[in-house]
Backbone as a printed PyTorch tensor [residue, N CA C, xyz], in Angstrom:
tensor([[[  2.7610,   4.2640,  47.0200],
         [  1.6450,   4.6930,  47.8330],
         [  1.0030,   5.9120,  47.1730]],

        [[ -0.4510,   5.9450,  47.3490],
         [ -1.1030,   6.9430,  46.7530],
         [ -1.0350,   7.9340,  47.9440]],

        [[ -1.2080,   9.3170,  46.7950],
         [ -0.8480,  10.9720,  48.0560],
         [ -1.7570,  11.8450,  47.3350]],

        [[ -2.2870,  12.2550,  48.1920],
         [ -3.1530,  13.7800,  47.4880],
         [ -2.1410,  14.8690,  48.0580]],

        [[ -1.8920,  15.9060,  47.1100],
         [ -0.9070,  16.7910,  47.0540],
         [ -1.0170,  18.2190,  46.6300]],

        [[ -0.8790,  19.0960,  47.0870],
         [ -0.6090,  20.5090,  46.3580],
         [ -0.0160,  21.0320,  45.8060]],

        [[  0.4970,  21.4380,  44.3830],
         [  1.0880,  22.0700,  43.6770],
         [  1.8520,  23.5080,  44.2540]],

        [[  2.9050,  23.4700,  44.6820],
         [  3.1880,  24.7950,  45.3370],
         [  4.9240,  24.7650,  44.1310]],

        [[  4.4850,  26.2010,  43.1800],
         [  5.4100,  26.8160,  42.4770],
         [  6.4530,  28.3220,  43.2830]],

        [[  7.7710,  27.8080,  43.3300],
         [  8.4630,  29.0720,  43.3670],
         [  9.8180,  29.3320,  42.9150]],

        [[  9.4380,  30.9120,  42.5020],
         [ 10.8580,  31.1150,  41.8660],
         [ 11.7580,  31.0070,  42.4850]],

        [[ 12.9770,  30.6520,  41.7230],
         [ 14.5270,  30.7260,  42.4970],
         [ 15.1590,  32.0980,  42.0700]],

        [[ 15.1550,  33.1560,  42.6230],
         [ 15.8130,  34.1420,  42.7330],
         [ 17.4840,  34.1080,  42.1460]],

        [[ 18.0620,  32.7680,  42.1990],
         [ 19.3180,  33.1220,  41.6920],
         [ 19.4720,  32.3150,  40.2020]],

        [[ 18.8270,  31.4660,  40.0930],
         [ 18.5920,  30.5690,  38.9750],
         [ 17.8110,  31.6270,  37.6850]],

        [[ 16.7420,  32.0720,  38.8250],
         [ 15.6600,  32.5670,  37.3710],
         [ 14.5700,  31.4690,  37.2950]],

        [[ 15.0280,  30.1020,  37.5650],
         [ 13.8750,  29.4440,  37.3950],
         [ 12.8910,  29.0950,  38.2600]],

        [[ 12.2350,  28.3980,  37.9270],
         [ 10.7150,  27.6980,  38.7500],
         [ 11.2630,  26.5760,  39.6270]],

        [[ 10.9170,  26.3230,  40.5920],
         [ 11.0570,  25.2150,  41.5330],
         [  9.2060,  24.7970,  41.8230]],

        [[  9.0780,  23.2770,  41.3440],
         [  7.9220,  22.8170,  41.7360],
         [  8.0870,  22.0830,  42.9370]],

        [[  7.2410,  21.9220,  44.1560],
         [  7.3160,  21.2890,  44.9500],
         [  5.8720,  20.7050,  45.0230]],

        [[  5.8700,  19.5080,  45.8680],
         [  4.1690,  18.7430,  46.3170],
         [  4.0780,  18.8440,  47.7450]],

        [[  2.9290,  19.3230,  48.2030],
         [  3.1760,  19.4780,  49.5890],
         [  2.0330,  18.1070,  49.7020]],

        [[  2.5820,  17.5580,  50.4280],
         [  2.0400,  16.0690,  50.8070],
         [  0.7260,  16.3020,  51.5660]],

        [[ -0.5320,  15.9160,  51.3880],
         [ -1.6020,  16.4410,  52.0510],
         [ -2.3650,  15.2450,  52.8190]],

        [[ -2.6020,  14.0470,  52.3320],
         [ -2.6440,  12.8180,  52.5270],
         [ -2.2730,  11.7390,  51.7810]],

        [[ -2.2020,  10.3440,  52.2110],
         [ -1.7960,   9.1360,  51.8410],
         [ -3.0080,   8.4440,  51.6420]],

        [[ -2.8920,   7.2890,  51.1200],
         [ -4.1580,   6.0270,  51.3560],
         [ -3.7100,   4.8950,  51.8650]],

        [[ -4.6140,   4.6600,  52.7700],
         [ -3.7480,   3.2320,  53.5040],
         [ -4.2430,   2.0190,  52.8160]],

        [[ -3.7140,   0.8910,  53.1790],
         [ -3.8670,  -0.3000,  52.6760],
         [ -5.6820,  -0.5190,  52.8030]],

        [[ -6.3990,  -0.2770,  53.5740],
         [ -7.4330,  -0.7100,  53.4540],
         [ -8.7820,   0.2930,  53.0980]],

        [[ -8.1600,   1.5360,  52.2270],
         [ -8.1690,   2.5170,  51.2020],
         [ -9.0260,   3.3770,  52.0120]],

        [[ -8.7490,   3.8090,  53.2170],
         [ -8.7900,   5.3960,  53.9660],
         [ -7.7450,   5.9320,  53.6700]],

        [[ -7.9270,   7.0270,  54.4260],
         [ -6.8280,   7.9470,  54.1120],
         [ -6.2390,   8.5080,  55.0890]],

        [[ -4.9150,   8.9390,  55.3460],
         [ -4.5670,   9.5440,  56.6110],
         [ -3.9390,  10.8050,  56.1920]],

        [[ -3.7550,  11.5370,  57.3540],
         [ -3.1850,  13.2770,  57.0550],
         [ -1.6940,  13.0610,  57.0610]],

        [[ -0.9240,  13.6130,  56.3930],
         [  0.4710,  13.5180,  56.5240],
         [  0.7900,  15.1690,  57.0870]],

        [[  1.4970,  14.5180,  57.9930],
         [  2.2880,  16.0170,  58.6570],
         [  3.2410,  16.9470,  57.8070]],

        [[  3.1670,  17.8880,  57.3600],
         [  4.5810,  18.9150,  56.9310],
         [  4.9670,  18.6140,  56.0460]],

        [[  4.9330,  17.6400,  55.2280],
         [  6.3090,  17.3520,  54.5720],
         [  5.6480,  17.5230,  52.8500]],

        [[  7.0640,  17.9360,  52.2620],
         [  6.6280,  17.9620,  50.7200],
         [  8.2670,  17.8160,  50.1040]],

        [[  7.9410,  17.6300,  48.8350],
         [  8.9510,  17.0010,  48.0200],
         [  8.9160,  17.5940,  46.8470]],

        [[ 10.3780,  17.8880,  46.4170],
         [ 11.1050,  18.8300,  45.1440],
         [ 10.6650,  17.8400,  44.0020]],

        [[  9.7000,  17.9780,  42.7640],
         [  9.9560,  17.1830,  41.7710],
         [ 10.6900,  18.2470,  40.1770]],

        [[ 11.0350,  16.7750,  39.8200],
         [ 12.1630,  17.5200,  38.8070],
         [ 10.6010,  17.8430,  36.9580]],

        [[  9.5910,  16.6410,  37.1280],
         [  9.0130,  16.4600,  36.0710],
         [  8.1710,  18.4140,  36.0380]],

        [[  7.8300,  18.1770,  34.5380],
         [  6.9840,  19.3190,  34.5730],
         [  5.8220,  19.0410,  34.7020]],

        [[  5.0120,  19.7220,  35.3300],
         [  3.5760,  19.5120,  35.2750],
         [  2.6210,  20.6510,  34.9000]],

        [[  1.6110,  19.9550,  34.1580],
         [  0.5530,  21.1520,  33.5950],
         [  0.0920,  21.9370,  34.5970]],

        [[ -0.1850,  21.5380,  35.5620],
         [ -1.2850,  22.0470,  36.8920],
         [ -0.5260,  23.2940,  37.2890]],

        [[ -1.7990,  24.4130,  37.5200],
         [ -0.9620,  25.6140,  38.0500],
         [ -1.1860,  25.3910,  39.4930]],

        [[ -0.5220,  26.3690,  40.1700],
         [ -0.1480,  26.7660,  41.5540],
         [ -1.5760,  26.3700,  42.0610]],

        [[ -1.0870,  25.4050,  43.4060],
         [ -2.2610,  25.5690,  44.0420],
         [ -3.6440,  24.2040,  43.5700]],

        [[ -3.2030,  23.6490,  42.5030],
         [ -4.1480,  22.4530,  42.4520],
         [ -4.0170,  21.2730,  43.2360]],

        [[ -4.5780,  20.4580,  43.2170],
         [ -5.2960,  19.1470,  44.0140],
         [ -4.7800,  18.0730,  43.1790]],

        [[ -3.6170,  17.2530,  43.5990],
         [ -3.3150,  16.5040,  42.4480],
         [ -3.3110,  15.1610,  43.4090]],

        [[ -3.1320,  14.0270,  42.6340],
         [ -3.2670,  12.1720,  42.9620],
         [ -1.8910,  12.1480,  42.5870]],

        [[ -0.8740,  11.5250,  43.3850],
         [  0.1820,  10.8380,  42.8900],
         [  0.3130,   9.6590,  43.5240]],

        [[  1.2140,   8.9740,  43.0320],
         [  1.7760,   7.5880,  43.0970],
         [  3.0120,   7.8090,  43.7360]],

        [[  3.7210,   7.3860,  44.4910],
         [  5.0720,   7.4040,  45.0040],
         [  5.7550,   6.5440,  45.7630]],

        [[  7.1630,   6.2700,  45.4700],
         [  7.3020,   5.1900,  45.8220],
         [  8.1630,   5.2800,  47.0450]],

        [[  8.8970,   4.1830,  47.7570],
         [  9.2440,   4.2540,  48.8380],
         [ 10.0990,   5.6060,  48.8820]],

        [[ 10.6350,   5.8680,  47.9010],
         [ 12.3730,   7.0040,  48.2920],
         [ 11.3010,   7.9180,  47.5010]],

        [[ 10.1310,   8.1110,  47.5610],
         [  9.3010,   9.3750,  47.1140],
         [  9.6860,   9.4100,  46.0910]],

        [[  9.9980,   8.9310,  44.8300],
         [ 10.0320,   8.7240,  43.4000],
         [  8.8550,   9.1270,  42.7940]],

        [[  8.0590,   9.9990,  41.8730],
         [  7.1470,   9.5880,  41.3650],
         [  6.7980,   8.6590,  40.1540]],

        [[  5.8550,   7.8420,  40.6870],
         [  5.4780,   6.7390,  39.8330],
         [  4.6100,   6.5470,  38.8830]],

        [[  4.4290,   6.7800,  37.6520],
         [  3.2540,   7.1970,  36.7750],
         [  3.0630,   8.6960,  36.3140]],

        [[  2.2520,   8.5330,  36.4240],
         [  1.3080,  10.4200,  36.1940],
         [  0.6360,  11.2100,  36.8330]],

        [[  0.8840,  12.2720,  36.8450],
         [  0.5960,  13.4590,  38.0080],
         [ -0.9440,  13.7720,  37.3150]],

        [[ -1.9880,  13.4910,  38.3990],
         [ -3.4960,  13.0240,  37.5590],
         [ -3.9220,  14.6190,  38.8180]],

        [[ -5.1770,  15.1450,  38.1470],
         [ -5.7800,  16.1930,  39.3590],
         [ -6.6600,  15.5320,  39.9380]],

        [[ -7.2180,  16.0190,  40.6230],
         [ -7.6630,  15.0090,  42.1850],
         [ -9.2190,  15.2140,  41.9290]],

        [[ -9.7610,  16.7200,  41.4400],
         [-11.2000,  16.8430,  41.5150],
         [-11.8280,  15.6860,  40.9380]],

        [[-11.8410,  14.6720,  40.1320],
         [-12.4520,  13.6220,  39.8130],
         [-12.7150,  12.5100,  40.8850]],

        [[-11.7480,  12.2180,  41.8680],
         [-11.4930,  11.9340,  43.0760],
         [-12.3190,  12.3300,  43.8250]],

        [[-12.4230,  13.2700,  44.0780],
         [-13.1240,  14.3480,  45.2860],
         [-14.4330,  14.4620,  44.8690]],

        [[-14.7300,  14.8870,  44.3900],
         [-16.1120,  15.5400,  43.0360],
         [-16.7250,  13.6590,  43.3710]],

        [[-16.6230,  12.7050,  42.8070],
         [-17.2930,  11.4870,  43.2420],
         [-17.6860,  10.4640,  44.1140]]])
């Protein structure tokens, strides 16, 4: 399922490192609207170029896997 998402970066205080998360912003439904998703966001392990705070398109699959490539959204939006 397609998700428009936010890039939200934070440090781990005991690690030292970066934790990326996607905060889930909407979905697309089968008959290609879109709906709001409540609260929820998801730990990914990949790196991504996008800094804090961008507009990204993902793919994801049922167990929230990401599927493909983490694409930015303004091309989306912008047309």
């Amino acid at each position: 399922m397609l998700y428009l998402a936010e890039i939200q970066k934070q440090t781990k205080l005991f690690m030292g490192g970066v934790e990326t998360r996607l905060k889930l912003i909407a979905c697309q439904r089968n008959d290609q609207s879109w709906g709001v998703v409540d609260n929820e966001s998801i730990t990914i392990n990949e790196a991504s170029d996008c800094g804090e705070g961008a507009l990204i398109v993902v793919n994801l699959g049922n167990n929230k896997q990401i599927q493909g490539k983490i694409e930015l959204a303004s091309p989306r939006i912008v047309a």
